[in-house]
C-alpha angles and dihedrals in degrees: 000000000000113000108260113288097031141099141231086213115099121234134253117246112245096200105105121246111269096252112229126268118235109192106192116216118247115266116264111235090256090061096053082039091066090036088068126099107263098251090228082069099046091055090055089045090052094047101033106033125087092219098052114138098241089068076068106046130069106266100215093061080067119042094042126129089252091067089040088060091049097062125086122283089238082055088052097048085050093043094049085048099069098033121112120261094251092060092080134067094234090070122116128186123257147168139215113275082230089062115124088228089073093199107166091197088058108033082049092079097045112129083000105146114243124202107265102194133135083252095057091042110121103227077208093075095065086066098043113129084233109058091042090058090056096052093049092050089054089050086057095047090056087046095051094051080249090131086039115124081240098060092038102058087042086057089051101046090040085046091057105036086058087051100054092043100259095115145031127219105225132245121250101248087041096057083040095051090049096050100040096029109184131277113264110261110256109244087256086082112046130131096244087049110153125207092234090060081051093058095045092053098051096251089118115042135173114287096030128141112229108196106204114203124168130164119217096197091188099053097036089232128132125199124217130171143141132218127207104219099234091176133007114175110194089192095063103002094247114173141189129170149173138235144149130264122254121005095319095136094193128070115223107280088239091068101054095063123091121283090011117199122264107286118261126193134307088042106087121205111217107209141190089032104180100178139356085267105062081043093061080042098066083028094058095036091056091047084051098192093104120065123213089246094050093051097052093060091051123091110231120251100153129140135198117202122188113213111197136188121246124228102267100048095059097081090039103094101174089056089049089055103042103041136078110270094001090294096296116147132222112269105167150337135218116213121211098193131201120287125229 
């Protein structure tokens, strides 16, 4: 009899079953042999695939005239078949028979066949330049998919449908443009530019000529006039100028100097000037050959062009005298277009 709260039944082991060991048998060479990449595989892999190992190598340790004498005489048969002319020693130059030159020694072995044999072959031309390039540029064109089965079927499909009419290849400015489109424009050149956003950036400075031009088509008249910049502050835009009355275009020449006396009649100063078109406004209406009425129907096409002294011309005062606009060149010019 078992003491109270046991049992005669004896007990189940916890521990789990030892699992069987299967030990697999090494593989037989024929085996291995199956489990390889078909070599077919691996040469389109090397010349097709961007991460071949000759984008990698130096181009020149392969293709060399010691690893061309270590192939098979049939491979070199194969190899001097599809090799250019000048690649063998037998080659002589020529020219075409059309070339203004007209050397009959020359022009005689044009087209004339040349022995292409591994004997022939010049060990020089593994080391051109040229042949080299080309390799290289092969090399490049692994690395970059260009030889993939991808690229290949798009330039199919984008050949012919060049060829039937469908597409178009595109021109060279075109694919440049599209690739480097152009800088936005500053704000200093846009169309709806005004003349006080000229003063407060500096563009237009004291002392400035400001050469006003603008065509009138429909009435055959041009207008032409400078203005002397009397005052230009960059903080608010303020902006005076000078000018002279009627259609007088130039300005006196003693005005134009440096540090010009104080303005007398018949000069007249234009002031408060807000934008460049309540600056035609007073222009125009000095000029006085162009109504209100006239200049509303007219599309604007006007320019104003600053013209500005160097350095050095400021202390010359007989340039500034003698020559056209006290001697100021042009630095710049703002173009109101026509409007549609």
């Amino acid at each position: 009899m078992s003491p109270a709260g046991t049992s005669d039944r004896p007990r189940r082991s916890t521990r789990a079953p030892a699992k069987a060991v299967t030990i697999a048998a090494p593989a037989s060479p024929a085996e291995k042999k199956g489990k390889q990449r078909d070599p077919e595989a691996q040469l389109e892999h090397l010349l097709t695939n961007s991460r071949s190992k000759l984008t990698t190598i130096d181009i020149a340790d392969v293709i060399s005239y010691e690893n061309f004498l270590d192939l098979s005489e049939e491979s070199k048969e194969l190899l001097c078949s599809l090799l250019p002319p000048t690649a063998f020693l037998t080659h002589i130059p020529s020219v075409n028979p059309s070339h203004p030159s007209g050397s009959v020694a020359l022009s005689s072995t044009w087209g004339a066949d040349i022995e292409r044999s591994p004997a022939t072959l010049d060990p020089a031309f593994f080391t051109s330049p040229f042949l080299l390039g080309a390799a290289h540029a092969w090399q490049d064109h692994i690395y970059s998919g260009f030889f993939s089965a991808k690229s290949q079927d798009s330039l199919a499909k984008y050949s012919e449908g060049v060829h039937n009419g469908m597409l178009r290849a595109e021109w060279k400015d075109e694919a440049w443009m599209r690739e480097h489109p152009p800088p936005k424009r500053p704000a200093l050149y846009k169309e709806d530019l005004d003349i006080i956003e000229l003063v407060k950036s500096g563009v237009i400075r004291e002392g400035d000529v400001i050469a006003y031009k603008r065509h009138f088509p429909n009435l055959s008249i041009t207008v032409e006039k400078d203005m002397l910049v009397q005052k230009a502050n960059p903080a608010d835009g303020t902006l005076a100028v000078l000018l002279q009355p009627g259609s007088a275009p130039s300005l006196p020449q003693d005005l134009l100097v440096v540090a010009p006396p104080n303005p007398t009649p018949p000069t007249l100063t234009i002031e408060d000037i807000l934008s460049s078109m309540d600056l035609e406004d007073a222009l125009l209406d000095v000029d006085g050959r162009i109504s209100r009425d006239q200049r509303a129907v007219t599309p604007i096409t006007k320019a104003l062009t600053v013209f500005r002294w160097r350095d050095e011309v400021m202390c010359d005062l007989e340039m500034q005298m003698s020559m056209e606009k006290g001697a100021r060149e042009r630095c710049g010019s703002v173009w109101y277009l026509r409007r549609s």
